[in-house]
DSSP file (Angstrom, degrees, kcal/mol; ACC not computed):
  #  RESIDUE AA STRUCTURE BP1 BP2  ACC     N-H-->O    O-->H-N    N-H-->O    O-->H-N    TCO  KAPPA ALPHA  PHI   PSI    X-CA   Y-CA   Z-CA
    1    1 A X    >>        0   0    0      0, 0.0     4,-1.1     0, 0.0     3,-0.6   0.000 360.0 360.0 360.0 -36.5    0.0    0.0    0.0
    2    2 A X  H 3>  +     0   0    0      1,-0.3     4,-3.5     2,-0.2     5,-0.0   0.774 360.0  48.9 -56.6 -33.0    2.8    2.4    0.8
    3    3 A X  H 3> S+     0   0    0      2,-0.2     4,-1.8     1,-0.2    -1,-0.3   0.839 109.2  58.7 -87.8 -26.5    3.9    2.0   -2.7
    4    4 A X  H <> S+     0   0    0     -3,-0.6     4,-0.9     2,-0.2    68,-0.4   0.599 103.7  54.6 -23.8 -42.1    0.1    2.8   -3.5
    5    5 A X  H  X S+     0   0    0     -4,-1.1     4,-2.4     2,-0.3     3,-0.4   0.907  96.7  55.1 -76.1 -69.7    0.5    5.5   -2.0
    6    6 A X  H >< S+     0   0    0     -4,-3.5     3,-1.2     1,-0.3     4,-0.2   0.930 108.4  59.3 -46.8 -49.5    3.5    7.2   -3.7
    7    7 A X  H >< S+     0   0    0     -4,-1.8     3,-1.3     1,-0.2    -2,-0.3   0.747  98.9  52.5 -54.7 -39.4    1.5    6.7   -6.6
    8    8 A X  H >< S+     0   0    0     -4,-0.9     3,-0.6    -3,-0.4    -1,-0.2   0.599 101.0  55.8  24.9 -63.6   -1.1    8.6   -5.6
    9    9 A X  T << S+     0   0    0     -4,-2.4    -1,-0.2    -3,-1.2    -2,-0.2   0.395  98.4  66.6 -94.0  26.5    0.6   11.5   -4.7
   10   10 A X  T <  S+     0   0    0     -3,-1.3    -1,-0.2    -5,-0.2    -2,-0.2   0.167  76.2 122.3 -91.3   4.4    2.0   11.3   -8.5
   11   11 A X  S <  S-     0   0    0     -3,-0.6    25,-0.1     1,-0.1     6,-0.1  -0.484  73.3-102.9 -79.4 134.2   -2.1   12.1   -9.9
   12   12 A X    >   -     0   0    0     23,-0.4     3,-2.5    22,-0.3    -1,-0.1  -0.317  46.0 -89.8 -65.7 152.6   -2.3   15.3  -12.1
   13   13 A X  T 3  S+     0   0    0      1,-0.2    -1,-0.1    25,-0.0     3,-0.1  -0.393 118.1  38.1 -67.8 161.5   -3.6   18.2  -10.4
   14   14 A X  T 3  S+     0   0    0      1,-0.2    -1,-0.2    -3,-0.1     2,-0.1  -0.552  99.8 107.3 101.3 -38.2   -7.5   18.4  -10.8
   15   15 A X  S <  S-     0   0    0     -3,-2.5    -1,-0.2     1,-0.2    20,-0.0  -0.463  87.1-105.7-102.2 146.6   -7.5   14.6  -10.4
   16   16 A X        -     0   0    0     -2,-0.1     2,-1.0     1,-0.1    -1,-0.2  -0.104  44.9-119.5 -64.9 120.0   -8.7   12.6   -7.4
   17   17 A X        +     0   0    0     -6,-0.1     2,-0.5    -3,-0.1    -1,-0.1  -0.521  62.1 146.1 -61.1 102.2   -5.2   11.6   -6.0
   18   18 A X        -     0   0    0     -2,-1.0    17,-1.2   -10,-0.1     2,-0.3  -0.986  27.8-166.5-135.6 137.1   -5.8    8.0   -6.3
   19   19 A X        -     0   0    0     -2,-0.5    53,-1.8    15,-0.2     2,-0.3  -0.895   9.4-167.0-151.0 178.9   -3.6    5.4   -7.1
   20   20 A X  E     -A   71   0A   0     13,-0.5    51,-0.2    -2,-0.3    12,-0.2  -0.624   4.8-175.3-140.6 173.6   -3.3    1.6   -8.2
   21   21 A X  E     -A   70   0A   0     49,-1.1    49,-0.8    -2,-0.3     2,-0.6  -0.789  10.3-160.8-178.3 125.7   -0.7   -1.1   -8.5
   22   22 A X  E     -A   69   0A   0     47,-0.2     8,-4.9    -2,-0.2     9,-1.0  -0.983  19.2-157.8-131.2 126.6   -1.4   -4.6   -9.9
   23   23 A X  E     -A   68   0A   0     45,-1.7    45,-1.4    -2,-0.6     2,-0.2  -0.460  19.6-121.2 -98.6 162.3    1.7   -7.0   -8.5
   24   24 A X    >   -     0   0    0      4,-0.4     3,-1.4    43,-0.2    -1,-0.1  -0.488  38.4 -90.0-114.6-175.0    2.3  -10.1  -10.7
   25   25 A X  T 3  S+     0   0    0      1,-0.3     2,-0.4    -2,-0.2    -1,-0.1   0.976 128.3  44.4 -54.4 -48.2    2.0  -13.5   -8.7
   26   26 A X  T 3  S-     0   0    0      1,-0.1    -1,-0.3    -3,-0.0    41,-0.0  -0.235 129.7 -94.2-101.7  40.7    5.8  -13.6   -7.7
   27   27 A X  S <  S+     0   0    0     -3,-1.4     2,-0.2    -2,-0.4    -1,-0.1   0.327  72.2 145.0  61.2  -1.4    5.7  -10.0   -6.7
   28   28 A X        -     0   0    0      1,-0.1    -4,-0.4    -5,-0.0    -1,-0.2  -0.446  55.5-116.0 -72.7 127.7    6.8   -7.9   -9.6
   29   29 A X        -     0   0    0     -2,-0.2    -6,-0.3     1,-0.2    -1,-0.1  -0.615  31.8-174.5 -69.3 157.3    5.2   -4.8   -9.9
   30   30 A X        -     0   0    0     -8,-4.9    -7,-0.2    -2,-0.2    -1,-0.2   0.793  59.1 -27.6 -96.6 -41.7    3.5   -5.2  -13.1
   31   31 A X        -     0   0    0     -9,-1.0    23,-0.2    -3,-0.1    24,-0.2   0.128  45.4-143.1-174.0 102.2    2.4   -1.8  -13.3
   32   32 A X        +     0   0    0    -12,-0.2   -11,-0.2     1,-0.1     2,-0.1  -0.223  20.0 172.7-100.5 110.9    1.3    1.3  -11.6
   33   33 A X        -     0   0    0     -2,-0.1   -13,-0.5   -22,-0.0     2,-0.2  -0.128  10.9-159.8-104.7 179.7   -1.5    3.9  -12.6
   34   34 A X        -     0   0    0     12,-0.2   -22,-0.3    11,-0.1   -15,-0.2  -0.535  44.2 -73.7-165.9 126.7   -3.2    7.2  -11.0
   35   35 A X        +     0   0    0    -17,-1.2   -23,-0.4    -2,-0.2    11,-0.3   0.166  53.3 161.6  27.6  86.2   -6.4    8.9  -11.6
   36   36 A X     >  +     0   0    0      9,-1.7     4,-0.9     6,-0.2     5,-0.3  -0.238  28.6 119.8-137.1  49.7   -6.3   10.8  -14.9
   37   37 A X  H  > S+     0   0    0      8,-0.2     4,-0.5     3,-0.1     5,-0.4   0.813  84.5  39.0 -79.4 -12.4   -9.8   11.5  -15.9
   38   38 A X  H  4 S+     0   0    0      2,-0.2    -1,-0.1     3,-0.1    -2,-0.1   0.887 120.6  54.3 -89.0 -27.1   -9.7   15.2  -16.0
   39   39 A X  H  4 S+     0   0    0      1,-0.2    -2,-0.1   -27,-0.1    -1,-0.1   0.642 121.6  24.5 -39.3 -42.1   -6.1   14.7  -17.6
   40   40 A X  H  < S-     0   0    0     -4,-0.9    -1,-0.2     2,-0.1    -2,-0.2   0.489 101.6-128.2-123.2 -19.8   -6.9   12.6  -20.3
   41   41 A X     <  +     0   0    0     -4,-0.5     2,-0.2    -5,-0.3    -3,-0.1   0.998  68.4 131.2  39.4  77.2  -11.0   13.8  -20.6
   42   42 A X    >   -     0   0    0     -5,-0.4     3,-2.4    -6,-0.1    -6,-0.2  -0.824  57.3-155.3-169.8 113.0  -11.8   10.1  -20.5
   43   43 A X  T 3  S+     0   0    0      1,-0.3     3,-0.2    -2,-0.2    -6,-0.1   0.757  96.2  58.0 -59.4 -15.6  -14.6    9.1  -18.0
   44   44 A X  T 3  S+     0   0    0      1,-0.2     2,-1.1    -7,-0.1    -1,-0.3   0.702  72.7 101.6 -85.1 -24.3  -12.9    5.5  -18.0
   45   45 A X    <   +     0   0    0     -3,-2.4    -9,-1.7    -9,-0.2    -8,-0.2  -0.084  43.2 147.4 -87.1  28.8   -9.4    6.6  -16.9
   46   46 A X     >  -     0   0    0     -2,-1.1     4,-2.6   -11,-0.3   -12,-0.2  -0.236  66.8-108.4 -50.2 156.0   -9.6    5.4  -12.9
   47   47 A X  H  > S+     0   0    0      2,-0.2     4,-0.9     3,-0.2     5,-0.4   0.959 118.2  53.8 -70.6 -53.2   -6.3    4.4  -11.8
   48   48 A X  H  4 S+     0   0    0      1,-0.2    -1,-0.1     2,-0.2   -27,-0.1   0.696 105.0  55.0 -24.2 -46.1   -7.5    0.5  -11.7
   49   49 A X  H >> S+     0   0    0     -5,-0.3     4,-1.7     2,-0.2     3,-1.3   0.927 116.1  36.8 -43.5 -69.9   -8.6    0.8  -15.0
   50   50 A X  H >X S+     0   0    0     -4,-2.6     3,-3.6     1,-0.3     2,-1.8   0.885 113.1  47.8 -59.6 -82.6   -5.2    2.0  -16.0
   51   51 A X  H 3< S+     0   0    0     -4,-0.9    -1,-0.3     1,-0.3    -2,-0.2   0.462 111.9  67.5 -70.7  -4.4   -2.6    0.0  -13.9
   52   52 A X  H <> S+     0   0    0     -2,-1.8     4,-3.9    -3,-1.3     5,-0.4   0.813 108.3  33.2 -57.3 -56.5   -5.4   -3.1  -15.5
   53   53 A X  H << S+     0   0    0     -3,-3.6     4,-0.3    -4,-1.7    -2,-0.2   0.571 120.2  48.9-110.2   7.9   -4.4   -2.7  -19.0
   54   54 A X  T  X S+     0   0    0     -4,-0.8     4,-1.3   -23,-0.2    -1,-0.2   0.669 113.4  48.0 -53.3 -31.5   -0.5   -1.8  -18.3
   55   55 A X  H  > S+     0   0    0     -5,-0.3     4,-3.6     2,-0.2     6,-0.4   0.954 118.5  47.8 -92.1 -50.6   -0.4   -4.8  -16.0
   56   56 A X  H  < S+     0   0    0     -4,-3.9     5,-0.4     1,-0.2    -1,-0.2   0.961 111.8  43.7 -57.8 -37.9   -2.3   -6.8  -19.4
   57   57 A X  H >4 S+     0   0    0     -5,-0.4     3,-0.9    -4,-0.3    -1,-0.2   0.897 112.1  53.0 -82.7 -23.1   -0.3   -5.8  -21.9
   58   58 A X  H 3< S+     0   0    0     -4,-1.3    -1,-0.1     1,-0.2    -2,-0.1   0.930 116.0  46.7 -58.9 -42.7    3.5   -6.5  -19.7
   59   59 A X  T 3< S-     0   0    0     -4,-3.6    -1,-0.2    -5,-0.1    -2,-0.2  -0.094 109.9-135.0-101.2  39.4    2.1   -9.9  -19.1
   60   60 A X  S <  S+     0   0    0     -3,-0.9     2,-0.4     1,-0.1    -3,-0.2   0.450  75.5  94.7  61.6   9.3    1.3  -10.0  -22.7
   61   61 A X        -     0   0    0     -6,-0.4    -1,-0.1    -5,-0.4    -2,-0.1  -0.840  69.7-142.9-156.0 108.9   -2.7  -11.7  -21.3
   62   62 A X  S    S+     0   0    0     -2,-0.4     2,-0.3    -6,-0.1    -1,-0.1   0.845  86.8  86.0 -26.9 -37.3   -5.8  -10.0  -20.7
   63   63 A X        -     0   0    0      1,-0.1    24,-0.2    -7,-0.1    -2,-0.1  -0.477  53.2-174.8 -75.8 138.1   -6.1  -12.7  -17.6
   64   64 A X    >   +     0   0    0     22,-1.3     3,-1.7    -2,-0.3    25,-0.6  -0.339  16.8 178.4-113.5  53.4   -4.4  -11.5  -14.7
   65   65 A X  T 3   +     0   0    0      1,-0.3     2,-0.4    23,-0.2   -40,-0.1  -0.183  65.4   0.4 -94.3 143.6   -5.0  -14.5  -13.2
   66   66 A X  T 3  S+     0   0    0     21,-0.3    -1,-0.3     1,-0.2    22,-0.1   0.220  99.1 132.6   7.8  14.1   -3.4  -14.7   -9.3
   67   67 A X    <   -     0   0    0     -3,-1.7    23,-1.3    -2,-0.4     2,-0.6  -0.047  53.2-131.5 -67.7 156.8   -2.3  -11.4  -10.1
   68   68 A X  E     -Ab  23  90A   0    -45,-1.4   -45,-1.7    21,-0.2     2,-0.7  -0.935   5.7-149.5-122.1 128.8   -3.1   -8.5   -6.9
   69   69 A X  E     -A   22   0A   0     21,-1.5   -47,-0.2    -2,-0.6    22,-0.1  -0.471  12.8-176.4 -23.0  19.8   -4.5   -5.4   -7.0
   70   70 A X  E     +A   21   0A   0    -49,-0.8   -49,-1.1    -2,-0.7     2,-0.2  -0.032  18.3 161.8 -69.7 140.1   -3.4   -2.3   -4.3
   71   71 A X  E     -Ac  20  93A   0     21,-3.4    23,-1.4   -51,-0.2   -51,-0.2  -0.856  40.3-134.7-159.9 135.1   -5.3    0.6   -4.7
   72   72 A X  E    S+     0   0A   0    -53,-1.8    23,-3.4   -68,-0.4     2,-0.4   0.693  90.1  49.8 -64.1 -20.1   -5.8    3.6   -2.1
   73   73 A X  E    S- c   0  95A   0    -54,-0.2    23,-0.2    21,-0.2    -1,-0.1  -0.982  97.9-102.6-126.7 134.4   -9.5    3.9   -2.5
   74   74 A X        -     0   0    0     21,-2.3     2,-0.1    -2,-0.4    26,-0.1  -0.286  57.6-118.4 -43.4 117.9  -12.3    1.0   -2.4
   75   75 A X        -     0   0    0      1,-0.1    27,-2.2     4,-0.1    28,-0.5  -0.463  26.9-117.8 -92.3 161.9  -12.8    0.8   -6.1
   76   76 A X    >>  -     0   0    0     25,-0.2     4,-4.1    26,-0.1     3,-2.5  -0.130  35.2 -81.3 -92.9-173.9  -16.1    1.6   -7.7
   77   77 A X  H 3> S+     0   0    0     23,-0.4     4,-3.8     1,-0.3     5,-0.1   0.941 128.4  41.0 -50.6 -48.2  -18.6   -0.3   -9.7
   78   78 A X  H 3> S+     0   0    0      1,-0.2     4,-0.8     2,-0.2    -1,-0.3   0.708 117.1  49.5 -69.5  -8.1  -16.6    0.1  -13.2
   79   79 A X  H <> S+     0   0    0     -3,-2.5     4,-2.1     2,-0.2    -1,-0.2   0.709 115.4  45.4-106.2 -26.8  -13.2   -0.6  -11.5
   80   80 A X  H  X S+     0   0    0     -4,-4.1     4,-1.6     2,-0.2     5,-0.2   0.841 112.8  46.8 -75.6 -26.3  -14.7   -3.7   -9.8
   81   81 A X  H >X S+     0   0    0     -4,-3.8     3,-4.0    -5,-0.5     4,-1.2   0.878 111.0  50.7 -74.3 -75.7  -16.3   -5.0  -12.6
   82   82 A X  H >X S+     0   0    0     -4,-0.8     4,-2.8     1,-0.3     3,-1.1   0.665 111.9  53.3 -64.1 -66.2  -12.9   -4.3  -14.9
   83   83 A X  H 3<>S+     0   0    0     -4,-2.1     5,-2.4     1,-0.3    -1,-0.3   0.849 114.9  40.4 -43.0 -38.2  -10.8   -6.5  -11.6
   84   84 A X  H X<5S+     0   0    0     -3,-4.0     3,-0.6    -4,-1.6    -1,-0.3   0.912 110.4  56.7 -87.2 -28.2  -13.3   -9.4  -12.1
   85   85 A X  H <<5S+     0   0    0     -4,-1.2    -2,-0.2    -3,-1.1    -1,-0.2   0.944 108.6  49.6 -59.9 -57.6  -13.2   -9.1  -15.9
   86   86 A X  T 3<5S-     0   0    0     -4,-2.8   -22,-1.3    -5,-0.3    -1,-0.3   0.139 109.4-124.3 -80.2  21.4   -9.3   -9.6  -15.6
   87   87 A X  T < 5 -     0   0    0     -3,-0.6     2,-0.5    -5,-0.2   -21,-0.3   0.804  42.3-173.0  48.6  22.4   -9.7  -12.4  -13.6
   88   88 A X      < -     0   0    0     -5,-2.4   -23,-0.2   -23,-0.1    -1,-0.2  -0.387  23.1-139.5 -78.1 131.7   -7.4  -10.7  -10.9
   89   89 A X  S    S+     0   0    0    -25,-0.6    31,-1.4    -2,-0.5     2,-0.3   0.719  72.8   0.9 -32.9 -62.1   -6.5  -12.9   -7.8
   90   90 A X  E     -bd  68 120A   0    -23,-1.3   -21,-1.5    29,-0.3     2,-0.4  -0.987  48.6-150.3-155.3 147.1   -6.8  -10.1   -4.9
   91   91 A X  E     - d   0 121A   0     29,-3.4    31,-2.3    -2,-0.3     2,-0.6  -0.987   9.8-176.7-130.6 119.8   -7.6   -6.8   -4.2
   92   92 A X  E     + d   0 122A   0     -2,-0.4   -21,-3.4    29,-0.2     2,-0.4  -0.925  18.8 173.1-141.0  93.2   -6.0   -5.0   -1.2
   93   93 A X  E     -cd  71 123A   0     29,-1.7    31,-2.5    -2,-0.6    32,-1.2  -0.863  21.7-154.6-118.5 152.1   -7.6   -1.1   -0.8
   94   94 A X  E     +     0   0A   0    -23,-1.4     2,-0.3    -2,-0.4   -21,-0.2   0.956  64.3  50.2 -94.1 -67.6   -7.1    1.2    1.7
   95   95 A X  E    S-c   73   0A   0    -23,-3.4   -21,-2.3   -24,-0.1    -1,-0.1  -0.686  77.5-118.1 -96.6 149.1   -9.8    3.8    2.3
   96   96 A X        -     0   0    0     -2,-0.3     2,-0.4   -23,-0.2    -1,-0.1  -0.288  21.3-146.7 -82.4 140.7  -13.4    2.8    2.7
   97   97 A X    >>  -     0   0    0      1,-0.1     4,-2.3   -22,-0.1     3,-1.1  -0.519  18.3-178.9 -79.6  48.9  -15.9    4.6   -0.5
   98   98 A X  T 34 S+     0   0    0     -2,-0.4    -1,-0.1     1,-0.3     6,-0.0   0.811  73.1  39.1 -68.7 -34.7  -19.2    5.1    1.5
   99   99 A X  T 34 S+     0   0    0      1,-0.1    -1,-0.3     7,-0.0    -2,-0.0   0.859 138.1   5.1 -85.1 -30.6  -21.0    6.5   -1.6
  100  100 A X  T <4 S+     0   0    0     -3,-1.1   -23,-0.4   -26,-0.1    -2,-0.2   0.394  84.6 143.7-139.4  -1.8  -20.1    4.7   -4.6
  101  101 A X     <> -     0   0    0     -4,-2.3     5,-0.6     1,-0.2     6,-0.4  -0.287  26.7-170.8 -30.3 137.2  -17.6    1.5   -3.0
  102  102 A X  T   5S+     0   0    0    -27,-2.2     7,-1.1     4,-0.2     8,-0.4   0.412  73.5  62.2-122.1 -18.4  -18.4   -1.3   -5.1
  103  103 A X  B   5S-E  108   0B   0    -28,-0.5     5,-0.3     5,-0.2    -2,-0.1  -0.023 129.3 -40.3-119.6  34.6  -16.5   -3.6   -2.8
  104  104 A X  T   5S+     0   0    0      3,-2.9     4,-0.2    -7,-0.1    -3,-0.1   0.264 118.3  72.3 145.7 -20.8  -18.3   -3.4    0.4
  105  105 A X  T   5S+     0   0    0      2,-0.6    -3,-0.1    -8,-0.1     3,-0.1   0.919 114.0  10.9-103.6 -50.0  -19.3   -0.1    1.4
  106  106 A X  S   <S-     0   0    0     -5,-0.6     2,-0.2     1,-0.6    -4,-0.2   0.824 137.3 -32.0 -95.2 -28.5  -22.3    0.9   -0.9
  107  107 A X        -     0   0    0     -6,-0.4    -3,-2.9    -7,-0.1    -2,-0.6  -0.902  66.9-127.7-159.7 175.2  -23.0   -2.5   -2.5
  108  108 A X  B >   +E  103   0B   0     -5,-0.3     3,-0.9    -2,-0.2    -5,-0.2  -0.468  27.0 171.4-164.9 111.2  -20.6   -5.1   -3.2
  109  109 A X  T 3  S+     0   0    0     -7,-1.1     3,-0.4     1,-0.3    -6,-0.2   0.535  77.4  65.6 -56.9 -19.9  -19.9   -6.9   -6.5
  110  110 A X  T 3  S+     0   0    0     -8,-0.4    -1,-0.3     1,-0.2     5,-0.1   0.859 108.3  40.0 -89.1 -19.1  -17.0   -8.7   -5.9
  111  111 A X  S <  S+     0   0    0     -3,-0.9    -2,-0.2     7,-0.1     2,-0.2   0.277  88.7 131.5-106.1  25.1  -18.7  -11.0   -3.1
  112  112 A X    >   -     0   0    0     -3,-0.4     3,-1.3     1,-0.1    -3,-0.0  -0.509  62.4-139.4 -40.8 119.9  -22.1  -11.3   -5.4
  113  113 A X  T 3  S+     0   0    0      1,-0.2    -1,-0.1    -2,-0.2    -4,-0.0   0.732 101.4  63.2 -60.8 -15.9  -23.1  -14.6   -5.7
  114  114 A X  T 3  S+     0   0    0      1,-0.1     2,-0.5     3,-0.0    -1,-0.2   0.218  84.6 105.3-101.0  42.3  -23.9  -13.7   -9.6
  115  115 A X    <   -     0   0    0     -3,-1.3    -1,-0.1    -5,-0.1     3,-0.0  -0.829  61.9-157.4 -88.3 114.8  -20.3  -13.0  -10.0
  116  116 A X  S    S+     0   0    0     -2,-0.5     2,-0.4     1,-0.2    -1,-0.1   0.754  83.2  39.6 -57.4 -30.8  -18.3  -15.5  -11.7
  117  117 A X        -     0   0    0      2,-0.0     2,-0.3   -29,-0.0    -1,-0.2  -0.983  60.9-174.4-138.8 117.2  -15.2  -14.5  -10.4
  118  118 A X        -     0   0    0     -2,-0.4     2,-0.3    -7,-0.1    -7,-0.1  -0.851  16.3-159.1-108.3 129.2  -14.9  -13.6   -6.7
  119  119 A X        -     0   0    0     -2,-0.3   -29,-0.3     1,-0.0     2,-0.3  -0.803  37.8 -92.4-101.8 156.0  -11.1  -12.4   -6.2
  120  120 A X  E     -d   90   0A   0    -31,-1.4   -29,-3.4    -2,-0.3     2,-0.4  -0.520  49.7-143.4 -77.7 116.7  -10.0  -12.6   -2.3
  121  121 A X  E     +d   91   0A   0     -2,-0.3     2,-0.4   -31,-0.2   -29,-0.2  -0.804  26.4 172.1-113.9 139.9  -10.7   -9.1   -0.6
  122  122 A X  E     +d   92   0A   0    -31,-2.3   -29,-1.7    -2,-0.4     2,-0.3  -0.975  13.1 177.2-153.1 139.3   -8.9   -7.3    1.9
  123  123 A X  E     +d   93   0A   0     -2,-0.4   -29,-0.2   -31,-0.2   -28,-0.1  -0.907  49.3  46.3-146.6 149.3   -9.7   -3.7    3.0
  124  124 A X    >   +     0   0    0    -31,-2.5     3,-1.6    -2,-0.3     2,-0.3   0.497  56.8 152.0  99.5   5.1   -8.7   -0.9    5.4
  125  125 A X  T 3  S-     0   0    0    -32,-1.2    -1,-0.3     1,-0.2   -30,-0.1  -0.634  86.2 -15.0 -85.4 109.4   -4.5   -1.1    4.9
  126  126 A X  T 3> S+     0   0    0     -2,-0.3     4,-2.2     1,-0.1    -1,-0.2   0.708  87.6 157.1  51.8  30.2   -3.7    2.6    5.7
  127  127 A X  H <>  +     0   0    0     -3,-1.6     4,-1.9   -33,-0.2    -2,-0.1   0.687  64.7  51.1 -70.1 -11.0   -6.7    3.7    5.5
  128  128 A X  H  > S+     0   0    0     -4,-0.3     4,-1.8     2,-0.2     5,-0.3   0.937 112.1  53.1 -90.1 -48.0   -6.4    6.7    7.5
  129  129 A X  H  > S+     0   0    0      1,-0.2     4,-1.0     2,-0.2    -2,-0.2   0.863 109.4  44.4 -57.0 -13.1   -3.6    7.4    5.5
  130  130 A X  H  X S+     0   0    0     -4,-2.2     4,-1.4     2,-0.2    -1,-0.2   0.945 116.2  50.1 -77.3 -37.3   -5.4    7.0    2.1
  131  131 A X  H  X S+     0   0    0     -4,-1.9     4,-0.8     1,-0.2    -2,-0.2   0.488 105.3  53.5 -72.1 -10.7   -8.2    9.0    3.5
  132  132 A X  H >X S+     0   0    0     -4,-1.8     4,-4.5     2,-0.2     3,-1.8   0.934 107.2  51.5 -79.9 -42.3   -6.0   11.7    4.7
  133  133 A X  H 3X S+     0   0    0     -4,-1.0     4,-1.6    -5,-0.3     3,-0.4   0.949 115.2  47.1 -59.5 -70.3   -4.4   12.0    1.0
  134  134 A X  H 3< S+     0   0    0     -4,-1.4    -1,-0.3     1,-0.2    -2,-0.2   0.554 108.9  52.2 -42.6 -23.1   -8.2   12.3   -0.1
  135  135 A X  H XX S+     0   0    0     -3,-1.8     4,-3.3    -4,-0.8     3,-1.4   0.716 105.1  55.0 -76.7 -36.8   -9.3   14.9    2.6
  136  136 A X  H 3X S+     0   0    0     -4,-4.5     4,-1.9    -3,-0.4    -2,-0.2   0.955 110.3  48.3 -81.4 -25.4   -6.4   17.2    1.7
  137  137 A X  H 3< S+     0   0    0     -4,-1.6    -1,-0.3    -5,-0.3    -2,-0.1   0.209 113.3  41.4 -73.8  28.4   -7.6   17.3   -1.8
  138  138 A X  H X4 S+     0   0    0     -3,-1.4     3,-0.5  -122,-0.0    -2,-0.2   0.492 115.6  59.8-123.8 -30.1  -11.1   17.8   -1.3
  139  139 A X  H >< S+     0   0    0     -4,-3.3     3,-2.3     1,-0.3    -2,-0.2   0.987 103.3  45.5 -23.7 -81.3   -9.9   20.3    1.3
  140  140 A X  T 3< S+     0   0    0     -4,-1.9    -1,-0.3     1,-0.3    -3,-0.1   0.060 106.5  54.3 -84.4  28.4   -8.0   22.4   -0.8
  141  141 A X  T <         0   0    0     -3,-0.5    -1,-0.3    -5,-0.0    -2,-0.1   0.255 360.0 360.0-139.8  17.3  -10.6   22.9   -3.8
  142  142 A X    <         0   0    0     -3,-2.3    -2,-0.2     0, 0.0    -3,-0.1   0.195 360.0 360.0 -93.9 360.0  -13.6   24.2   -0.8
């Protein structure tokens, strides 16, 4: 998560300092994302999303199959559906989503029983730091 983190505080300004890492079974990062929808003006561009299709295209296979996931914020529906799509192994987020958390806090899709592929979830690692990162930008633009 720490390494989550640093990415994070890499996010162009305007964009919600979030950031991703998808680790390969045997621990290689695979690759590393951050936020860049106001960046890129592309509603799809969550860090999950991204650090999803860097992590596919290193390991040359859409399946990311025991692959893990860190990401600083509880990803939302489109970033959970995109995790289960890639067949990724585990997902390890740090601050809880109360409004649009797809993975426990407003509904949650990865432990749907009409989900085909439930990846092993584990939530709250530094979350008060992930949520601080997320307060001081929401801070500083009130």
């Amino acid at each position: 998560m720490r390494r989550a983190l640093e990415v994070a505080r890499t996010t162009p300004a305007g964009d919600v300092p979030v950031g991703a890492v998808v680790y390969s079974p045997d621990g290689e990062e695979l690759a590393a994302a951050t936020n860049r929808r106001d960046a890129d003006g592309d509603p799809t561009a969550h860090a999950e999303v991204l650090a999803l299709r860097a992590a596919a295209e290193a390991r040359g296979d859409w399946r990311l199959t025991d692959c893990e996931l860190v990401v600083t914020l509880e990803p939302c529906s489109m970033c959970a559906g995109a995790l289960v799509g890639a067949r990724v192994g585990s997902l390890v987020f740090g601050a809880w989503e109360e409004k649009t958390g797809a993975c426990g806090s407003a509904f949650d899709l990865l432990r749907d029983t009409a989900t085909m592929h439930r990846p092993q979830v584990r939530a709250g690692v530094l979350a008060d730091e992930c949520a601080g990162l997320l307060a001081e930008f929401f801070a500083a633009r009130r």
